[in-house]
MARBA-395809 format. One record per residue (C-alpha): z, x, y. Coordinates in steps of 0.5 Angstrom, whole numbers, padded with zeros to 4 digits, always signed. Layout:
BEGIN
ZXY ...
***
This chain:
BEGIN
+0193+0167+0197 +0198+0167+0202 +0206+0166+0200 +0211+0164+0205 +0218+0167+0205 +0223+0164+0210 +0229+0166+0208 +0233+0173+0207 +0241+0174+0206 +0242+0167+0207 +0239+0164+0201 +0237+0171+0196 +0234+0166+0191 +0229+0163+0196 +0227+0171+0198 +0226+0173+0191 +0222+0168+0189 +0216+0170+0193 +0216+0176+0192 +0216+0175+0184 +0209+0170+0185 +0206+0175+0190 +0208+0181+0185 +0204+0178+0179 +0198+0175+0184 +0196+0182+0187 +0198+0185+0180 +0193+0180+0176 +0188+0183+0182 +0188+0177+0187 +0188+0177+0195 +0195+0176+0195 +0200+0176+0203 +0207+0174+0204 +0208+0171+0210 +0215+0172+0212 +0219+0167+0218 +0225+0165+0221 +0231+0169+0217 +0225+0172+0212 +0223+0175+0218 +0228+0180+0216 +0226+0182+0210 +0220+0186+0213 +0225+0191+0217 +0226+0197+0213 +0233+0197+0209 +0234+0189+0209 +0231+0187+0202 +0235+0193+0199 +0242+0187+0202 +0238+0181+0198 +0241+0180+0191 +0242+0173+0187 +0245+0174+0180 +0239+0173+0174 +0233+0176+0179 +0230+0182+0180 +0231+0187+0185 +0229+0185+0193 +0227+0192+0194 +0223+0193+0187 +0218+0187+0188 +0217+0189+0195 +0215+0196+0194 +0211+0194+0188 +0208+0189+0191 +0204+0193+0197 +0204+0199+0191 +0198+0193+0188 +0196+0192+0194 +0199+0186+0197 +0201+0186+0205 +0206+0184+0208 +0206+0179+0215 +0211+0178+0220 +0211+0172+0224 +0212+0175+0231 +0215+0169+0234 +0220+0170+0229 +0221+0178+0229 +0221+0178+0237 +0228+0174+0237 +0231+0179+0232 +0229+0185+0235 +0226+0187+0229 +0219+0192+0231 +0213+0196+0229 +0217+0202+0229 +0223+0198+0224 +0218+0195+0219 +0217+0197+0211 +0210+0201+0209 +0206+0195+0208 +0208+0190+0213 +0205+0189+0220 +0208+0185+0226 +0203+0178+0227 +0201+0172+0231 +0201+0165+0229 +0193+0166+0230 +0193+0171+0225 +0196+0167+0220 +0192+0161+0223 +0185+0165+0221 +0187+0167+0214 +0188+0160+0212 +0182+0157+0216 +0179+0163+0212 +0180+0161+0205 +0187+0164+0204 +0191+0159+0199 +0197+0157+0201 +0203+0157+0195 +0209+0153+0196 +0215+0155+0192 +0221+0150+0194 
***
């Protein structure tokens, strides 16, 4: 299953609701990635997530940590981490810094995409 998150500190609700779906996929045993681009790209740099918060929500850094703890991954668009400066040596425990190609290869490969909004 793959999630994509394109936001981060400009809209926390849209940042933590994938991370919610990706936490009860990899938690209930499935193939579960979080495709992160354009300003959810920031969330795959070590102490970003701990500045996202939307009232009501569960806390951004938890979900992330629990997430890869179950065995979720973390994709960063390199299109979208370039611009921002953002690198292999910056990222959280999980994530990685991928292309299109990679994200392209998964889906034709069977991973579901999951819209949230």
């Amino acid at each position: 299953m793959l999630f994509h998150c394109t936001h981060g500190r400009d809209d926390p609700e849209r940042a933590i609701v994938p991370f919610i779906a990706a936490n009860v996929a990899a938690a209930s045993g499935q193939e579960a990635l979080v495709v992160l681009t354009i300003e959810g790209a920031w969330l795959c740099r070590r102490g970003y997530a701990e500045s996202v918060a939307a009232e009501g929500f569960p806390d951004l850094a938890e979900l992330v940590a629990s997430f890869v703890e179950a065995g979720g991954r973390i994709w960063g668009c390199s299109a979208c981490t370039t611009p921002r400066g953002i690198t292999e040596a910056d990222l959280v425990t999980g994530a990685e810094i991928v292309g299109a190609a990679t994200i392209v290869a998964a889906v034709a490969e069977g991973a579901v995409p999951v819209a949230l909004g």
